[in-house]
SEFIZA-3560 file (N, C-alpha, C; in Angstrom, 3 decimals):
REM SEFIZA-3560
<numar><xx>-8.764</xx><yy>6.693</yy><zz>-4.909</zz><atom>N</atom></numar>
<numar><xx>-8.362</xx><yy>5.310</yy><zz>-4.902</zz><atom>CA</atom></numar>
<numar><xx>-8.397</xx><yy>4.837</yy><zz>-3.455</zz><atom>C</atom></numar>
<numar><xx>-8.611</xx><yy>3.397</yy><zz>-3.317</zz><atom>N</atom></numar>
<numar><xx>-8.924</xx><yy>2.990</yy><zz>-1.996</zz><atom>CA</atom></numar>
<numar><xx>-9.031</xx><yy>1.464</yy><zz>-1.873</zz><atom>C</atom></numar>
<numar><xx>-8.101</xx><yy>1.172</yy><zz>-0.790</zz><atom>N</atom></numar>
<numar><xx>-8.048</xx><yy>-0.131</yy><zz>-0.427</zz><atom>CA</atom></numar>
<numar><xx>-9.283</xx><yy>-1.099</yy><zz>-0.471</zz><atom>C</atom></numar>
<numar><xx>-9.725</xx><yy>-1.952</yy><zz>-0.707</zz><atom>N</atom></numar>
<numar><xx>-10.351</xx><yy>-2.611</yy><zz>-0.188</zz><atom>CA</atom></numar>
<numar><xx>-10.698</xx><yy>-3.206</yy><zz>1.363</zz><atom>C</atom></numar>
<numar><xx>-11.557</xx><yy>-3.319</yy><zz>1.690</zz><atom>N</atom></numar>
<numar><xx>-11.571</xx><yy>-3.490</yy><zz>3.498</zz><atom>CA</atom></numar>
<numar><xx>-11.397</xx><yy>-5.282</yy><zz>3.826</zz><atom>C</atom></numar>
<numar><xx>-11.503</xx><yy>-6.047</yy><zz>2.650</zz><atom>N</atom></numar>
<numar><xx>-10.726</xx><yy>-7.226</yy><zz>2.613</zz><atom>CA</atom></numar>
<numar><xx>-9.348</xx><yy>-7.162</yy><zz>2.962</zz><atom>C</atom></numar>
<numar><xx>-8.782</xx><yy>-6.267</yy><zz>3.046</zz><atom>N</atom></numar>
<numar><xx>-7.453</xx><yy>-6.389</yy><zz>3.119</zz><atom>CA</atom></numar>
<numar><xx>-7.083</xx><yy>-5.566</yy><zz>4.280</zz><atom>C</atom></numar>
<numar><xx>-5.975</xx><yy>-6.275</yy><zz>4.974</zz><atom>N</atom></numar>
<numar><xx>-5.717</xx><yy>-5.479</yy><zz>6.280</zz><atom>CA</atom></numar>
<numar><xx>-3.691</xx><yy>-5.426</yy><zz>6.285</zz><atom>C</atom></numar>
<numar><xx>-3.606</xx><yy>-4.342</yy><zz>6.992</zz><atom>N</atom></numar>
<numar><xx>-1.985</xx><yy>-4.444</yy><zz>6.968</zz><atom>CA</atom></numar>
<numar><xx>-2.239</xx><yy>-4.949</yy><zz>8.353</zz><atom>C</atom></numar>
<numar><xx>-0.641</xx><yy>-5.730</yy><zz>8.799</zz><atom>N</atom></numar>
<numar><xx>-0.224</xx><yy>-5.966</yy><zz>9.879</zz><atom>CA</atom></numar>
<numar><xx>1.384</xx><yy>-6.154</yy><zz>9.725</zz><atom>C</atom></numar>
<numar><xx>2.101</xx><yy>-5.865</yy><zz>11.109</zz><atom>N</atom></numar>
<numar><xx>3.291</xx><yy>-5.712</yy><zz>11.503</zz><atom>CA</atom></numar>
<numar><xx>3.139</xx><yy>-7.253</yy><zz>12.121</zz><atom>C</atom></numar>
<numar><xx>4.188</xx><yy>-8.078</yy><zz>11.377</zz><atom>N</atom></numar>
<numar><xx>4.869</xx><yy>-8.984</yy><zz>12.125</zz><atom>CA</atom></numar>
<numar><xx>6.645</xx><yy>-9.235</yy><zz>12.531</zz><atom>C</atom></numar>
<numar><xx>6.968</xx><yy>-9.101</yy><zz>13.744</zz><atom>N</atom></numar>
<numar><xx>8.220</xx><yy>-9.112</yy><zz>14.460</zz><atom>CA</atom></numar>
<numar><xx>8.788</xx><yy>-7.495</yy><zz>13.204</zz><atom>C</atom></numar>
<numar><xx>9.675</xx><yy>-7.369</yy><zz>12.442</zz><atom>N</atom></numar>
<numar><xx>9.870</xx><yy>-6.377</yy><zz>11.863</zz><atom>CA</atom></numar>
<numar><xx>9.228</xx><yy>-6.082</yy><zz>10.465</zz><atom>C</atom></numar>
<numar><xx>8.779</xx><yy>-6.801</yy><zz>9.761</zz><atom>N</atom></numar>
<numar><xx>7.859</xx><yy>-6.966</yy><zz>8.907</zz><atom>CA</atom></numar>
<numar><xx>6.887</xx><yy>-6.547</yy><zz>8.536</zz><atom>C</atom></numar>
<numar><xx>6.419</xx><yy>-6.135</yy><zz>7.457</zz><atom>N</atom></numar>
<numar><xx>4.666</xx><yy>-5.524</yy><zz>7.127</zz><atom>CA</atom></numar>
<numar><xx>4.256</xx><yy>-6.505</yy><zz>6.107</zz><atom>C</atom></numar>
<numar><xx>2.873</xx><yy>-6.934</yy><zz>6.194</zz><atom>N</atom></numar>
<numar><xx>2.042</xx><yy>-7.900</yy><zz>5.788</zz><atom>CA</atom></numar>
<numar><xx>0.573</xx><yy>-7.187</yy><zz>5.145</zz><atom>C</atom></numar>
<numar><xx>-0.090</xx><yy>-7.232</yy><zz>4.105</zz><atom>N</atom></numar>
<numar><xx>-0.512</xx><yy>-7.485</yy><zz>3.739</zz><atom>CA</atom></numar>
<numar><xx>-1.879</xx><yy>-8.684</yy><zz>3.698</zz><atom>C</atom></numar>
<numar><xx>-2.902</xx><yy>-8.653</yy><zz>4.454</zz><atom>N</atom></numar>
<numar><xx>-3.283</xx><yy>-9.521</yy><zz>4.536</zz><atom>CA</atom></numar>
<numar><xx>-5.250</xx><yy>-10.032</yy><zz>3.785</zz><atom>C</atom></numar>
<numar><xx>-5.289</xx><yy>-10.930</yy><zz>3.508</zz><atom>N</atom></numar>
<numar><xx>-7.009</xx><yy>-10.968</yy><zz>3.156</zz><atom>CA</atom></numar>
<numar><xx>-7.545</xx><yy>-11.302</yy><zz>3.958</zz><atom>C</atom></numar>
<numar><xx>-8.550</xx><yy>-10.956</yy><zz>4.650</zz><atom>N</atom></numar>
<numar><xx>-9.609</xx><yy>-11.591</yy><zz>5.391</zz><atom>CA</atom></numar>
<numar><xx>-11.030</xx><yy>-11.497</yy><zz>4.975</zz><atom>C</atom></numar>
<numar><xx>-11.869</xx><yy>-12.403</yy><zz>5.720</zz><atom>N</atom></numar>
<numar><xx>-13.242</xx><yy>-12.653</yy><zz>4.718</zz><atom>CA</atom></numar>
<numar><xx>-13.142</xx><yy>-12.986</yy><zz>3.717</zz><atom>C</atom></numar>
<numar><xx>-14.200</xx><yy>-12.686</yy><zz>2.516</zz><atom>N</atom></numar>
<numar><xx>-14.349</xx><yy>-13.175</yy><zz>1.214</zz><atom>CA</atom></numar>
<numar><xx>-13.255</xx><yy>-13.322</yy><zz>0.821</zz><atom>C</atom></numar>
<numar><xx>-11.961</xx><yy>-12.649</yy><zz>0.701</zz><atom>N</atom></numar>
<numar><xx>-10.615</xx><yy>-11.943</yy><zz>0.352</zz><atom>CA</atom></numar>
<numar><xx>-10.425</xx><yy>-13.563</yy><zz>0.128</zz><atom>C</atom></numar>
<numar><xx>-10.206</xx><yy>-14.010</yy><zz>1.344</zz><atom>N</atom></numar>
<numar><xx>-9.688</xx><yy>-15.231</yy><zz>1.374</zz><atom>CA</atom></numar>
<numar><xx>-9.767</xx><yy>-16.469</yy><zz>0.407</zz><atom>C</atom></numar>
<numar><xx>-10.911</xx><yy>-16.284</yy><zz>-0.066</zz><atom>N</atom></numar>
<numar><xx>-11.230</xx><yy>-17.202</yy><zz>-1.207</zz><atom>CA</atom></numar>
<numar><xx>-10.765</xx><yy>-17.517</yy><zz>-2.048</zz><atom>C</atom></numar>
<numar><xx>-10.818</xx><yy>-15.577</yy><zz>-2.918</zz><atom>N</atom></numar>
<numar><xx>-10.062</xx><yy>-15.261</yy><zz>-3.833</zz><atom>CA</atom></numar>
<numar><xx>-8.507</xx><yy>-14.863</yy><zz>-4.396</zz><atom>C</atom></numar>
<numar><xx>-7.751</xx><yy>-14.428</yy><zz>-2.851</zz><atom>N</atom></numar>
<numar><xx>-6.238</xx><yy>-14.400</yy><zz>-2.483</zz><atom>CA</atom></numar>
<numar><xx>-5.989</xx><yy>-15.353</yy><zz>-2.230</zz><atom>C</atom></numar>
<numar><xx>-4.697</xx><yy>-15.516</yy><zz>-2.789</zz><atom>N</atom></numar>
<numar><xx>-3.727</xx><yy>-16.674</yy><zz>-1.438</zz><atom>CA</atom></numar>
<numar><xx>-2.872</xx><yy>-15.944</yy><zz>-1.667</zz><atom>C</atom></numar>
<numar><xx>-1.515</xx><yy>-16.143</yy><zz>-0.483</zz><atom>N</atom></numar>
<numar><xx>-0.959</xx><yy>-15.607</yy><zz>-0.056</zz><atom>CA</atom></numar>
<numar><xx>-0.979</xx><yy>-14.264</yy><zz>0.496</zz><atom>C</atom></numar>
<numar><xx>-0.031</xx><yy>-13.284</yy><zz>0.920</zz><atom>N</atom></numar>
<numar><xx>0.520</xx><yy>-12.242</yy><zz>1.666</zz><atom>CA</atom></numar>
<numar><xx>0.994</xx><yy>-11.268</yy><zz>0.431</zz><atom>C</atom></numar>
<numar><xx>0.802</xx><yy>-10.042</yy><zz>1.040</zz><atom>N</atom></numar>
<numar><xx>1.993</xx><yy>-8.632</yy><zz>0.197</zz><atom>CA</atom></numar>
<numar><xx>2.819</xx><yy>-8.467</yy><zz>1.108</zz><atom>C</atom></numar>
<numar><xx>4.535</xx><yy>-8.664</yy><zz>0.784</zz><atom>N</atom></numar>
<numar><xx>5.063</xx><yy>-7.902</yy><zz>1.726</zz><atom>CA</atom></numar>
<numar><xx>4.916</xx><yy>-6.485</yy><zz>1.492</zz><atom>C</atom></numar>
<numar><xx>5.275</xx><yy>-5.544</yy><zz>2.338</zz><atom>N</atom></numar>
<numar><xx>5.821</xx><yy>-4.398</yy><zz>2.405</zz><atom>CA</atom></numar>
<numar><xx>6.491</xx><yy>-4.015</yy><zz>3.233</zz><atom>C</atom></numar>
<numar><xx>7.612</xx><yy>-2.954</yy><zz>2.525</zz><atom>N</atom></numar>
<numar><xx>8.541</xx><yy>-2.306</yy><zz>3.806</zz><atom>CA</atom></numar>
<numar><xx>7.394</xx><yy>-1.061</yy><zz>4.302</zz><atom>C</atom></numar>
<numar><xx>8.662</xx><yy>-0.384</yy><zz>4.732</zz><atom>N</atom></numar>
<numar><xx>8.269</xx><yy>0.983</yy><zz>6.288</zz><atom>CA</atom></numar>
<numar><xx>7.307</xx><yy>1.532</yy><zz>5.423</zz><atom>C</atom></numar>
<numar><xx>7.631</xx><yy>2.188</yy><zz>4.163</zz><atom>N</atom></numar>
<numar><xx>7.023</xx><yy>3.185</yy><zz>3.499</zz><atom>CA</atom></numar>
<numar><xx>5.735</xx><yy>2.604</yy><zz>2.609</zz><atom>C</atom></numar>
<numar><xx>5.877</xx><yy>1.249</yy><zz>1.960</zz><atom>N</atom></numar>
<numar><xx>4.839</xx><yy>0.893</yy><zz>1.687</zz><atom>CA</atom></numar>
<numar><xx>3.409</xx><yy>0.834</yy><zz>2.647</zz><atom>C</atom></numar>
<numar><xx>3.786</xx><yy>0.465</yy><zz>3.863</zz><atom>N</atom></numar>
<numar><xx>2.670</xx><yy>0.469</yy><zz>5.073</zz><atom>CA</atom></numar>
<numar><xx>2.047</xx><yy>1.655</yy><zz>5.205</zz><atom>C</atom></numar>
<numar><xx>3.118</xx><yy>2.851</yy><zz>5.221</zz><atom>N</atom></numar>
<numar><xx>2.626</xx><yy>4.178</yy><zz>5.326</zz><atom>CA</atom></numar>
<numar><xx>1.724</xx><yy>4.374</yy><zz>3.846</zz><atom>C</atom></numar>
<numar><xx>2.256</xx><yy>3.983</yy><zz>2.675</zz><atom>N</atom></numar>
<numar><xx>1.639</xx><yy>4.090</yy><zz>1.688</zz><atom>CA</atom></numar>
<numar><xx>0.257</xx><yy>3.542</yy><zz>2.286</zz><atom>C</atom></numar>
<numar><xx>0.122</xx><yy>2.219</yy><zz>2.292</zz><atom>N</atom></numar>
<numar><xx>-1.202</xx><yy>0.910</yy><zz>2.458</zz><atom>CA</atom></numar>
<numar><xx>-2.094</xx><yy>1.895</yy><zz>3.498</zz><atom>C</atom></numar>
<numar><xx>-1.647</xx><yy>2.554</yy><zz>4.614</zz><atom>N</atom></numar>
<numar><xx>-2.843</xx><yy>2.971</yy><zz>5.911</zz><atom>CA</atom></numar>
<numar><xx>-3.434</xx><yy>4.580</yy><zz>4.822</zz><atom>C</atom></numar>
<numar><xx>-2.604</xx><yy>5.075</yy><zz>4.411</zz><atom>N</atom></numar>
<numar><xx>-3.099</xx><yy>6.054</yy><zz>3.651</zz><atom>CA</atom></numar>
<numar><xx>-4.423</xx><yy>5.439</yy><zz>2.745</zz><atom>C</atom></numar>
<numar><xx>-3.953</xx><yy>4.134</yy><zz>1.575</zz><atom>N</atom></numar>
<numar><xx>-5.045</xx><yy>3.900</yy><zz>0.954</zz><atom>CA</atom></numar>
<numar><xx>-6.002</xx><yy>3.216</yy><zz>1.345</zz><atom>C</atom></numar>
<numar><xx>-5.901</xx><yy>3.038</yy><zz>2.970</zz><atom>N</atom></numar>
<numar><xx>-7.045</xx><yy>2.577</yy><zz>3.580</zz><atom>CA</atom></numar>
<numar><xx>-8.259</xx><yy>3.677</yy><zz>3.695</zz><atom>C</atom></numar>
<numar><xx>-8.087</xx><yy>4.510</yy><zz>3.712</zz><atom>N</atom></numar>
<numar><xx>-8.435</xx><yy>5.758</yy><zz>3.777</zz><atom>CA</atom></numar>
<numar><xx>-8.922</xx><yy>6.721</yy><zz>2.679</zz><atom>C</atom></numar>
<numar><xx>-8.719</xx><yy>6.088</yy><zz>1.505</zz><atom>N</atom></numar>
<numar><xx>-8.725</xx><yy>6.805</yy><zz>0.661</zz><atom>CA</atom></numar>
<numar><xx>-7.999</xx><yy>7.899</yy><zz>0.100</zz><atom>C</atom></numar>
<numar><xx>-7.150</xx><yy>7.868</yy><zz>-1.049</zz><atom>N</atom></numar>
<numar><xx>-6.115</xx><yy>9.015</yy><zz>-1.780</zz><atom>CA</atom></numar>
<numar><xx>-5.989</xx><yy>8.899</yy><zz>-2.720</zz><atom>C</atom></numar>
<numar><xx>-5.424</xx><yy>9.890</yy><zz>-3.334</zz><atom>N</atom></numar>
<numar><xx>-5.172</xx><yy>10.305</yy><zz>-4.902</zz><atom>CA</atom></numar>
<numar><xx>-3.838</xx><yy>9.736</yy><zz>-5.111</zz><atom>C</atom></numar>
<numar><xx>-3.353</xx><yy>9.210</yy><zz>-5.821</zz><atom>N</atom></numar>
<numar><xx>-1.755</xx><yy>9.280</yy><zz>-6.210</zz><atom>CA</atom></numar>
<numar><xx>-1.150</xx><yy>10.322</yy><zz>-5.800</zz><atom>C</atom></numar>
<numar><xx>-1.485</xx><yy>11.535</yy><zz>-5.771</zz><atom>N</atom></numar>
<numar><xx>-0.497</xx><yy>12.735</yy><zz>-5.626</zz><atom>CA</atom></numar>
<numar><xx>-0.650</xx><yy>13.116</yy><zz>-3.969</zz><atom>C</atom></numar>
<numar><xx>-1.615</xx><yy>12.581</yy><zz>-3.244</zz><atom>N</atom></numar>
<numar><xx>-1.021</xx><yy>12.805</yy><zz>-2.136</zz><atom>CA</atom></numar>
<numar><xx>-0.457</xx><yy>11.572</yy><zz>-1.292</zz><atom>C</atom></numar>
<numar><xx>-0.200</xx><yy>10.144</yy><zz>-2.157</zz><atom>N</atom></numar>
<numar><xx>0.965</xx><yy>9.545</yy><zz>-1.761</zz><atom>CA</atom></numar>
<numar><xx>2.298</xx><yy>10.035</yy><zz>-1.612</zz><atom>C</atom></numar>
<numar><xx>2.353</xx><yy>10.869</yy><zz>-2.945</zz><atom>N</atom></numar>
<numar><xx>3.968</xx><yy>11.125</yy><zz>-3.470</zz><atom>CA</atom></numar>
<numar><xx>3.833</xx><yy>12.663</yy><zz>-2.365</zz><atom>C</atom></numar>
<numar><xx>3.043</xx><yy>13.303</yy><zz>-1.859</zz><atom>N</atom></numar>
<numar><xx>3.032</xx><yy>14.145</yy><zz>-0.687</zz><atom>CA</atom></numar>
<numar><xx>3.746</xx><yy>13.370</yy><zz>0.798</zz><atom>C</atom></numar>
<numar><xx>2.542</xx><yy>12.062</yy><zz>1.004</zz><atom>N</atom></numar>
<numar><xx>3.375</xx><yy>11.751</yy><zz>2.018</zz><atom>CA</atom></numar>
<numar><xx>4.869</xx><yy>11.316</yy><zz>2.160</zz><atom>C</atom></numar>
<numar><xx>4.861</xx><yy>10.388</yy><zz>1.053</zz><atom>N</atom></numar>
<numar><xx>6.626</xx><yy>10.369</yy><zz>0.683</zz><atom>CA</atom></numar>
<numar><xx>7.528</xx><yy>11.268</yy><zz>0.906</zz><atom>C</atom></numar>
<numar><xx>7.170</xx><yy>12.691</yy><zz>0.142</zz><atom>N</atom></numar>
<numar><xx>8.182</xx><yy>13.525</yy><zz>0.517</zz><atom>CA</atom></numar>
<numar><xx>8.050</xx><yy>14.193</yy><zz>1.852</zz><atom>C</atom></numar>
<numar><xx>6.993</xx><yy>13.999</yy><zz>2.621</zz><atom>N</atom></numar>
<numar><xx>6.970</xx><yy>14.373</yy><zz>4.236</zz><atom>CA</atom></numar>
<numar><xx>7.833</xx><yy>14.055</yy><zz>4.981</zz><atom>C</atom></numar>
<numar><xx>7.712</xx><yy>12.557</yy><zz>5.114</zz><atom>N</atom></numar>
<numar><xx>8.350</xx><yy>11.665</yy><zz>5.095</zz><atom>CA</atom></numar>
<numar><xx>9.601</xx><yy>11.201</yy><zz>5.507</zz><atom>C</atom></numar>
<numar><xx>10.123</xx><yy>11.302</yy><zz>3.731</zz><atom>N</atom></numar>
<numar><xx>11.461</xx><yy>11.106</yy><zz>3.474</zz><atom>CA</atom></numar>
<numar><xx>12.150</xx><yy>11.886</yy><zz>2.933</zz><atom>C</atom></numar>
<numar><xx>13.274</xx><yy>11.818</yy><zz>2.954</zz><atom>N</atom></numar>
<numar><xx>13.982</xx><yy>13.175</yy><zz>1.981</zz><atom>CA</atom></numar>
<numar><xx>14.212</xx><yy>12.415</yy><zz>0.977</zz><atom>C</atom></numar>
<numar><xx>13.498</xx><yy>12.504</yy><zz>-0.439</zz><atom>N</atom></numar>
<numar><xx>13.581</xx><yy>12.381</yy><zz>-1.467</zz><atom>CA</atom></numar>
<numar><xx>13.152</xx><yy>13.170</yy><zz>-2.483</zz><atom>C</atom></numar>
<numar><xx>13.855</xx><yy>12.959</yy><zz>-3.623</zz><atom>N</atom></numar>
<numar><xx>13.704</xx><yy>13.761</yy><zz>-4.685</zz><atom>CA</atom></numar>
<numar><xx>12.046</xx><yy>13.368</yy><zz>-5.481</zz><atom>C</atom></numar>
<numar><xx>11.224</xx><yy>14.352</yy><zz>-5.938</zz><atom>N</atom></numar>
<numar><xx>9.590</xx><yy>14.557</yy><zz>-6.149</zz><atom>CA</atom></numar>
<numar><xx>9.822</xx><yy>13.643</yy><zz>-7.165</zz><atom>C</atom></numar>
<numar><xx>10.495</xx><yy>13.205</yy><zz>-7.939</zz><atom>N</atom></numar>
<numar><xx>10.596</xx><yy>12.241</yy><zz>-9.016</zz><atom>CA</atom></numar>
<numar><xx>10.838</xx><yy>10.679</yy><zz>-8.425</zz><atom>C</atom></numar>
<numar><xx>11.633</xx><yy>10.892</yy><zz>-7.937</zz><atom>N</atom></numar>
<numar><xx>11.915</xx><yy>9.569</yy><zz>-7.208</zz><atom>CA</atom></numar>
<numar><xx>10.723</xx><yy>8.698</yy><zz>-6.340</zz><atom>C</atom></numar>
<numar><xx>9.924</xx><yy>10.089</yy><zz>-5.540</zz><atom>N</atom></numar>
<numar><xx>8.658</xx><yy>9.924</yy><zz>-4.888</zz><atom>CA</atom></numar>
<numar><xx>7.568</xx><yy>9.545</yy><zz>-5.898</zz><atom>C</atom></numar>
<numar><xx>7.270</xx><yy>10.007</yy><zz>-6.862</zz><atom>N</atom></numar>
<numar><xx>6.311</xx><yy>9.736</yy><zz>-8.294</zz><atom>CA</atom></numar>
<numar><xx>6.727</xx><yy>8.135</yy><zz>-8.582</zz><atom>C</atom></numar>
<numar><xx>7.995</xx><yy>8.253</yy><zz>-8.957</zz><atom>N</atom></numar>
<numar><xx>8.387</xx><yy>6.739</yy><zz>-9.377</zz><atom>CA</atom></numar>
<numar><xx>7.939</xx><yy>5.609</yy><zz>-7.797</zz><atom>C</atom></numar>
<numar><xx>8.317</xx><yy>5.386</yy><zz>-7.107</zz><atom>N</atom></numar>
<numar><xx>7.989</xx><yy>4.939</yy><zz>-5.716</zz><atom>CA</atom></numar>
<numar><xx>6.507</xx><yy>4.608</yy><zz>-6.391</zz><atom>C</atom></numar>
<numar><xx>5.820</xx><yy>5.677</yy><zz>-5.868</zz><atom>N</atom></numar>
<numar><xx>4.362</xx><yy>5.216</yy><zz>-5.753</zz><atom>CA</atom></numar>
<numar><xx>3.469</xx><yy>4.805</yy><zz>-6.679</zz><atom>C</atom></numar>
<numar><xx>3.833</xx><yy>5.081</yy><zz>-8.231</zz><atom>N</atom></numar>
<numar><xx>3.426</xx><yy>4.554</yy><zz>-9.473</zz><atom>CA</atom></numar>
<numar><xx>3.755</xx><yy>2.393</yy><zz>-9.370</zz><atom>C</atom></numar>
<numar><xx>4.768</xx><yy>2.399</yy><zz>-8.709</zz><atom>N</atom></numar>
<numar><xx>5.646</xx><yy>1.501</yy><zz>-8.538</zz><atom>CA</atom></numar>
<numar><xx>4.252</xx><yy>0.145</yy><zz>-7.442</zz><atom>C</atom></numar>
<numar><xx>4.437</xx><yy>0.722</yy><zz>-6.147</zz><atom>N</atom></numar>
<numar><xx>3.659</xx><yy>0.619</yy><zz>-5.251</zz><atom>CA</atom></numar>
<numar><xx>2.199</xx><yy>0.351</yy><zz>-5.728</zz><atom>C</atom></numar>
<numar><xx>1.335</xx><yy>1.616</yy><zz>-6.234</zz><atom>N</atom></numar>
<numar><xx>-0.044</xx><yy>1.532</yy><zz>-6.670</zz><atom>CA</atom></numar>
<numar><xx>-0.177</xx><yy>0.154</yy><zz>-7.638</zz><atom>C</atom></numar>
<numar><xx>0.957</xx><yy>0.274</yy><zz>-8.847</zz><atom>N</atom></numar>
<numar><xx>0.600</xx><yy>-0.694</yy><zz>-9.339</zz><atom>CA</atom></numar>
<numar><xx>0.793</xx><yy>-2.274</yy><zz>-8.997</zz><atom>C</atom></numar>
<numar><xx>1.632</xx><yy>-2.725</yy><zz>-8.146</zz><atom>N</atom></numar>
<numar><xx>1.647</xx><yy>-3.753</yy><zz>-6.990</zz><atom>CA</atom></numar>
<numar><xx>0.257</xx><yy>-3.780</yy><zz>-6.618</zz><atom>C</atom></numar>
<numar><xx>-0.315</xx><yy>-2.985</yy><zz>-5.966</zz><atom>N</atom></numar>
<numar><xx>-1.527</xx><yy>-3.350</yy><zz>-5.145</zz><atom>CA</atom></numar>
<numar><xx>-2.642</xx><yy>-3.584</yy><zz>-6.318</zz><atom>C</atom></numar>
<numar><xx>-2.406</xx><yy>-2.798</yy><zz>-7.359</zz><atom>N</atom></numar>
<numar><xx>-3.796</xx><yy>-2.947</yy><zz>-8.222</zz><atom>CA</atom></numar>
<numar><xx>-3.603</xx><yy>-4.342</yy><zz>-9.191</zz><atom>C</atom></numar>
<numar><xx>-2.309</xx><yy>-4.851</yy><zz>-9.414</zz><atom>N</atom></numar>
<numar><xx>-2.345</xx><yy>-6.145</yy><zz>-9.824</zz><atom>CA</atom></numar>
<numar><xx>-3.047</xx><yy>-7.416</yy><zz>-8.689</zz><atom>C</atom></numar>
<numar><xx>-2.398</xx><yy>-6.935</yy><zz>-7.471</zz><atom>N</atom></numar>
<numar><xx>-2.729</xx><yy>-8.009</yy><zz>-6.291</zz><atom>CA</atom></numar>
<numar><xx>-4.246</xx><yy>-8.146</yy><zz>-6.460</zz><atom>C</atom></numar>
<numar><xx>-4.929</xx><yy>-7.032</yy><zz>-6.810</zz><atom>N</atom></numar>
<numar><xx>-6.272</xx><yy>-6.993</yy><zz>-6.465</zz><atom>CA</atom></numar>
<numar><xx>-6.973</xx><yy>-6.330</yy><zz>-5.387</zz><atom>C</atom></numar>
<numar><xx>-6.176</xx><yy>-5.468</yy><zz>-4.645</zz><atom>N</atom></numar>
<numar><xx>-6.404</xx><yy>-4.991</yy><zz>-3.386</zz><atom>CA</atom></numar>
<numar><xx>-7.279</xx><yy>-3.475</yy><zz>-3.529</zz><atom>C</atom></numar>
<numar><xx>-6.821</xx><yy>-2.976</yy><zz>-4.632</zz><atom>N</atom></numar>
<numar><xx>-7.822</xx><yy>-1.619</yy><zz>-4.290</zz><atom>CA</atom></numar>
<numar><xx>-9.285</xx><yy>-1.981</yy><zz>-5.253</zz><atom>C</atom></numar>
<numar><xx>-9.822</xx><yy>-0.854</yy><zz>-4.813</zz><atom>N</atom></numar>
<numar><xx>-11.029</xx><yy>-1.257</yy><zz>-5.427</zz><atom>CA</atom></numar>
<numar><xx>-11.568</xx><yy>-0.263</yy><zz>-6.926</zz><atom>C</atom></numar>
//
């Protein structure tokens, strides 16, 4: 699974953004927020990953329970794949 390159994260003042550029623009409006961990999620699927090594970085990470991490990123993935962002 993998982001689209229409889409770029950015940090504003404490904030993570979500953003379209190029064609993106046409077809988006607006922004995704995301917190700390979603960003870490977003640069990962810039990159390309599986679901299961999201819920890897999660628990790198953070100290959370492997279920809690599963739920998180099922959570997350499907955010981005409604937005339209992965490909």
């Amino acid at each position: 699974m993998k982001a689209k390159s229409d889409f770029l994260l950015r940090k504003i003042s404490d904030s993570y953004v979500v953003v379209p550029v190029g064609s993106a623009v046409v077809d988006f409006s607006g922004l995704v927020n995301v917190n700390e961990s979603g960003a870490m999620l977003f640069e990962l699927l810039q990159k390309g990953c599986e679901e299961s090594d999201l819920v890897d970085a999660l628990l790198k990470e953070y100290d959370v329970a492997r279920e809690v991490a599963q739920a998180d990123v099922k959570k997350f993935v499907a955010k981005v794949k409604d937005a339209g962002i992965l490909e």
